[in-house]
C-alpha positions as CSV (number, residue, x, y, z in Angstrom):
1,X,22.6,11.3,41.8
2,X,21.4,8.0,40.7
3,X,23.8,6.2,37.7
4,X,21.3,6.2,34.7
5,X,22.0,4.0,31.3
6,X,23.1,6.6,27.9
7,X,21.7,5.8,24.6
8,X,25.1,7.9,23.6
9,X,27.4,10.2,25.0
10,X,24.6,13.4,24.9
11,X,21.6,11.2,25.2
12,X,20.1,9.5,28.7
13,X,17.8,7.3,29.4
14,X,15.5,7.1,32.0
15,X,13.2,4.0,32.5
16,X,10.5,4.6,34.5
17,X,9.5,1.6,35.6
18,X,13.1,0.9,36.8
19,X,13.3,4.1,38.4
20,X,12.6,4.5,42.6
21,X,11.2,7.0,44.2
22,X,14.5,7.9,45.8
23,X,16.3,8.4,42.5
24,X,13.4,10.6,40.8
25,X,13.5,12.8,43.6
26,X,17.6,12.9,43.8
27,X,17.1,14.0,40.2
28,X,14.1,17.0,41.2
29,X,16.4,18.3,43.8
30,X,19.5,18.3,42.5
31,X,17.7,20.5,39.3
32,X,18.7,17.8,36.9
33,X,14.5,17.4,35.9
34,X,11.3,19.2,36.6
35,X,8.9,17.6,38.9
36,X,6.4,17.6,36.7
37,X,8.2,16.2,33.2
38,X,8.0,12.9,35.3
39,X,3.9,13.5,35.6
40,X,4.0,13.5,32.0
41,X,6.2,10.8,31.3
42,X,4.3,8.4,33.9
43,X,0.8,9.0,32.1
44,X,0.1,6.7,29.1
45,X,-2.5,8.8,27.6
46,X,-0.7,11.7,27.3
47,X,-1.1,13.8,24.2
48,X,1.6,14.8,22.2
49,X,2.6,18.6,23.5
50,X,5.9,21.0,24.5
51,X,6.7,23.0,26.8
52,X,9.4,25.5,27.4
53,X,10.7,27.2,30.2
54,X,13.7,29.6,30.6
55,X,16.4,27.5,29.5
56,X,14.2,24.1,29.5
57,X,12.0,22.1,27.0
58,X,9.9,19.5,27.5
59,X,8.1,17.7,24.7
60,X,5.7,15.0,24.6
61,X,5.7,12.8,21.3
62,X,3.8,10.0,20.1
63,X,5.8,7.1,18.3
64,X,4.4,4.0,16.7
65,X,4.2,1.4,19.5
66,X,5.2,-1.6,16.0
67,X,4.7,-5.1,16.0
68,X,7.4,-7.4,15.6
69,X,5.6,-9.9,13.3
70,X,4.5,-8.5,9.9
71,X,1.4,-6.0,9.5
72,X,-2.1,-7.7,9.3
73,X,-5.5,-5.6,8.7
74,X,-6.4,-7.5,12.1
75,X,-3.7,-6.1,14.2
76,X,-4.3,-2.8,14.9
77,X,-1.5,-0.2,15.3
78,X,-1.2,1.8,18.6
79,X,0.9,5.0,19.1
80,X,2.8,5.2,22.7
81,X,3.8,9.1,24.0
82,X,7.7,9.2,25.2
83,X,9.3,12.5,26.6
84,X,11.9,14.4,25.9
85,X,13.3,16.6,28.4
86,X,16.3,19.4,27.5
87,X,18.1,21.4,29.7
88,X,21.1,23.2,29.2
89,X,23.5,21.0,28.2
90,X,21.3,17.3,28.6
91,X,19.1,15.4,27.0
92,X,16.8,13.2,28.2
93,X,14.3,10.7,27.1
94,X,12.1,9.1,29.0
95,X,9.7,6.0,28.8
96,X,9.1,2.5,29.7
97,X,10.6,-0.7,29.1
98,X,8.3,-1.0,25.8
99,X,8.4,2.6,24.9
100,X,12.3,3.2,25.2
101,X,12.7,-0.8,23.4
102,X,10.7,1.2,20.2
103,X,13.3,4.1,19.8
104,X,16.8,1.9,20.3
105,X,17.0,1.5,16.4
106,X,17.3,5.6,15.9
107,X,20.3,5.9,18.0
108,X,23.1,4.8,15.8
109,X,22.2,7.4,13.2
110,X,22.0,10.6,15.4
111,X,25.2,12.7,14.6
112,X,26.2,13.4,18.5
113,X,28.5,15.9,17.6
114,X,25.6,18.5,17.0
115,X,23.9,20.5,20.3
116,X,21.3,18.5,22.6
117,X,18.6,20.9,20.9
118,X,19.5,19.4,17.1
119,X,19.6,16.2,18.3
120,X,16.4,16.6,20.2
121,X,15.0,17.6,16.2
122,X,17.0,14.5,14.6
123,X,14.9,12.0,17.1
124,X,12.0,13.8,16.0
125,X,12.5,12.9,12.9
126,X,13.8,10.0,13.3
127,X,10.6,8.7,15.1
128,X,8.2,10.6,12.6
129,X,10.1,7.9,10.4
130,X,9.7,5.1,11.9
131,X,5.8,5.8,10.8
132,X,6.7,5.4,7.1
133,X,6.8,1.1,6.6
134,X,3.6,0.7,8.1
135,X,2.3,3.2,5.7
136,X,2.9,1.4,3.3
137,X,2.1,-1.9,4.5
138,X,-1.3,-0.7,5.1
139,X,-1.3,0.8,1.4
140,X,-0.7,-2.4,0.6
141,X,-3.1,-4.2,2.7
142,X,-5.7,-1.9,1.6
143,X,-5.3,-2.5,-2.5
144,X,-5.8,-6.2,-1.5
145,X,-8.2,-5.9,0.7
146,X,-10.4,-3.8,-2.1
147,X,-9.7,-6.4,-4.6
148,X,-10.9,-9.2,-2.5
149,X,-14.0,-7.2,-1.5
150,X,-14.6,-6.8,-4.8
151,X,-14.4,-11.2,-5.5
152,X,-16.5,-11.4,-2.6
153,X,-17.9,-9.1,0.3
154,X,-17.5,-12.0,3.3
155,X,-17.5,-11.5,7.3
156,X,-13.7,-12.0,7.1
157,X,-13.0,-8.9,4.7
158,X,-15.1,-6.7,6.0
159,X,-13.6,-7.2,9.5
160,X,-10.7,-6.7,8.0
161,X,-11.9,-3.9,6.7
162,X,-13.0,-2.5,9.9
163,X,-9.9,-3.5,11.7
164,X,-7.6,-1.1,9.3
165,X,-10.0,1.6,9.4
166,X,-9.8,1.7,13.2
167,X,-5.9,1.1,13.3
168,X,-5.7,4.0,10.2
169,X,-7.7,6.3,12.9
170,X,-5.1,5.7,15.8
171,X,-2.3,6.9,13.8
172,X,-3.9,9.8,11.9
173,X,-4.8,11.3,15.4
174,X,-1.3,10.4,16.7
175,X,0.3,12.1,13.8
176,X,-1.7,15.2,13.7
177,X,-0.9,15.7,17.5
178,X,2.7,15.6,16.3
179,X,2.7,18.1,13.6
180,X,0.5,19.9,15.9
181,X,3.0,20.1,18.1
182,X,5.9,20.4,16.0
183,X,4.2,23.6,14.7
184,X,3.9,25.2,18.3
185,X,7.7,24.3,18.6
186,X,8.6,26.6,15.6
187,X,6.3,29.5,17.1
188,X,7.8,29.6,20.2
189,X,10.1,32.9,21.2
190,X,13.0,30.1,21.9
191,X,13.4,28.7,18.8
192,X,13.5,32.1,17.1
193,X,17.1,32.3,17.3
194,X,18.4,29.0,16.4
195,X,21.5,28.5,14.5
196,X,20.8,27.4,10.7
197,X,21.3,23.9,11.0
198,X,19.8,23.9,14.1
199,X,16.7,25.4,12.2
200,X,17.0,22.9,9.2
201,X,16.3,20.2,11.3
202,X,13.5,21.2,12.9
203,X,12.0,22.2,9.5
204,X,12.9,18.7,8.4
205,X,11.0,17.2,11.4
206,X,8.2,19.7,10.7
207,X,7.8,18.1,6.9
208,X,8.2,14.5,7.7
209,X,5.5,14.9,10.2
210,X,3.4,17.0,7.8
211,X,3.8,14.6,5.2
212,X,2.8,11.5,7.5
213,X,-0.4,13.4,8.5
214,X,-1.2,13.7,4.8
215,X,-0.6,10.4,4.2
216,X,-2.6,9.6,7.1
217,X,-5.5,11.5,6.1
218,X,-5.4,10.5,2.5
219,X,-5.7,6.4,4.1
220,X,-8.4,7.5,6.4
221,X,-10.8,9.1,3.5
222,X,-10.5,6.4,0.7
223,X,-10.8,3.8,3.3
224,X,-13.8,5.5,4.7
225,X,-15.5,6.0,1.7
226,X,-14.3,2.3,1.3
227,X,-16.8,1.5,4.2
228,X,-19.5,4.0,3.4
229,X,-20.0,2.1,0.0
230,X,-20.0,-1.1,1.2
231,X,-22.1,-0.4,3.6
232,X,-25.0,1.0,1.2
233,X,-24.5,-2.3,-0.5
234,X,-25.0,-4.3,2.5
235,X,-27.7,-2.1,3.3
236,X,-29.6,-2.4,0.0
237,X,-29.2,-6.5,-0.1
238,X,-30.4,-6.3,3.6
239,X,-33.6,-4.6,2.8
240,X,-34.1,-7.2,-0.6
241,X,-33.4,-9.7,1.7
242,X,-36.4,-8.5,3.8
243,X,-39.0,-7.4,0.5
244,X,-38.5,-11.5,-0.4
245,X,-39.1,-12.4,2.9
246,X,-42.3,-10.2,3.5
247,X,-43.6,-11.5,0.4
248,X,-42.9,-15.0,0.8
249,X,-44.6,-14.3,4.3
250,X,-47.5,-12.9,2.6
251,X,-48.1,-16.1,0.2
252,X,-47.5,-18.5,2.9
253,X,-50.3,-16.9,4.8
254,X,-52.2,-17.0,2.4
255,X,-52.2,-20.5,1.9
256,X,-52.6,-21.0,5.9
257,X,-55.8,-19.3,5.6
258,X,-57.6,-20.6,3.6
259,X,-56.7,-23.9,4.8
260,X,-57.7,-23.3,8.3
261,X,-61.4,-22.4,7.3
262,X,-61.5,-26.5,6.9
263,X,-60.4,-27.1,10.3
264,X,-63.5,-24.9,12.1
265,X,-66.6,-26.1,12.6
266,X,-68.1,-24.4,9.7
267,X,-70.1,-26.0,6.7
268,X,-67.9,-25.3,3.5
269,X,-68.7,-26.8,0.3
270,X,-67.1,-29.9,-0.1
271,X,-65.7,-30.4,3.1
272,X,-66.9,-33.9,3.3
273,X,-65.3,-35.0,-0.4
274,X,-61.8,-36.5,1.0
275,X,-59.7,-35.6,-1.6
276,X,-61.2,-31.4,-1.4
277,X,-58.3,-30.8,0.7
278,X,-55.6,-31.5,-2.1
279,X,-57.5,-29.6,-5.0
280,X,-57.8,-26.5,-2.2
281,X,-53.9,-26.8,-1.3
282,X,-53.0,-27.1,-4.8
283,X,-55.3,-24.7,-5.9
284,X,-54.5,-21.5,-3.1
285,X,-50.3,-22.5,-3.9
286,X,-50.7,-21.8,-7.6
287,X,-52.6,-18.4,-6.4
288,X,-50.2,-17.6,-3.8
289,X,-47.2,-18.3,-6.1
290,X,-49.1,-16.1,-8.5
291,X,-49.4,-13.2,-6.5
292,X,-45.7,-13.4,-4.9
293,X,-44.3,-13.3,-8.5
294,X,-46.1,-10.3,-9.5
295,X,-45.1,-8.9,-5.9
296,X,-41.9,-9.7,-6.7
297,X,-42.0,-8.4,-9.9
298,X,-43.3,-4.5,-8.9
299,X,-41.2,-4.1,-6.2
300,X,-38.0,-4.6,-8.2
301,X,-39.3,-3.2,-11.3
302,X,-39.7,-0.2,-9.2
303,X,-36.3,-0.4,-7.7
304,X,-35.0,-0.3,-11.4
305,X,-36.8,2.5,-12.5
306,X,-35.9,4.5,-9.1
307,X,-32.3,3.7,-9.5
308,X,-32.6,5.2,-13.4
309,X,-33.9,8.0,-11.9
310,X,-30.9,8.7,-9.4
């Protein structure tokens, strides 16, 4: 059997990028892990899941893969799976070098004098947890980012904008896999008979990850109708944007046509007086800016009156 590293006394590691092929199948045949809890582990993309057979549980998690440097609305947060694997008397956890890196700080506050299976629910928790700063942080970053969209709507904010919307996403999904999950785990027929603390604890982890998910969702809908506003207000000054310049199009033009009659070889009154040509400019500009002022005029005196309406 191959020597692997302890988080604590009831708790072992296994780093699979460390790990050969020689020691994961030492540990298949000897009955230490299933075969295909290390096809779980290896995938990156796993979804958060559990499985239990006979005497053995395997559960998938997703924990917050955090940033060392302080939360910005331009980093966007990731969620990592790890695996826990419980046979009858072990734990196991295992990950990568980043994943296992994440989880180091939950350690010193498991109590390891409780069973594998209540420790297994204490890291749930634990890592459910960990979730909790960012929250807030993004709260944070949201209330500011709302008051400086409200100073001024710029490329930068609403990028910023975006950028925690996406990163809000990735950790609702990841948390409602969890509770998800977590709510399987309390259905199944071998946590039916589970000692009171034992039960405790998963309830605990059941409502830290329920709560997370609300908090989650709640984020996700204010800062999406965040966007959907903003975006009708982009939308509207885009489309004023585009009456001014269809009617400043409109005036120009008109001005270019009638000028051009001069340059054909047509007889026009007064085309051989040299000074015509200023009277006509002058003359088709006033009428031109005429007509784009009352243009401009009806299109946003309609605006007004539709917007009365609504």
């Amino acid at each position: 059997m191959p020597t692997l590293p302890k988080a604590s006394s009831a708790i072992t590691l296994i780093n699979l990028d460390q790990l050969t092929e020689h020691d994961q199948e030492a540990l298949v045949s000897e009955g230490l892990i299933d075969a295909e809890v290390f096809d779980y582990a290896k995938d990156k993309n796993e979804t958060s899941f559990m499985e239990e057979n006979k005497e053995k549980l395997t559960i998938v998690f997703q924990i917050l893969d955090r940033q060392e440097e302080a939360y910005h609305p331009n980093h966007i947060p990731r969620v990592i799976p790890i695996t826990l694997f419980l046979n009858d008397q072990s734990l196991y956890i295992l990950g990568h070098d980043h994943s296992l890196a994440l989880i180091e700080e939950v350690f010193p506050g498991l109590d390891e004098s409780r069973s594998p299976r209540h420790l297994v629910f204490q890291l749930l928790t634990a890592f459910t947890k960990q979730y909790v700063p960012l929250m807030d942080e993004i709260a944070q970053q949201r209330d500011k980012l709302i008051e400086a969209l409200r100073q001024k709507a710029n490329k930068t904010n609403l990028e910023s904008l975006a950028n925690l919307q996406s990163g809000t996403v990735y950790i609702l999904m990841g948390s409602k896999q969890n509770e998800q999950m977590l709510a399987e785990l309390k259905d199944m027929p071998g946590q039916q008979d589970l000692e009171e603390d034992d039960a405790e604890q998963l309830r605990d982890a059941i409502i830290e990850a329920r709560q997370l998910s609300n908090m989650c969702d709640l984020n996700t809908r204010v800062l999406k109708e965040i966007s959907s506003s903003y975006n009708n207000v982009l939308s509207n000054n885009l489309n004023n944007n585009v009456t001014s310049l269809t009617i400043f199009s409109i005036g120009i033009s008109i001005i270019a046509m009638v000028t051009s009659f001069y340059g054909m070889n047509v007889k026009l009154p007064f085309a051989k007086v040299d000074s015509v040509w200023f009277w006509i400019v002058l003359t088709t500009s006033f009428v031109a800016l005429l007509i784009m002022v009352v243009m401009y005029w009806y299109v946003h005196k309609r605006n007004r009156n539709a917007s009365k309406r609504i």
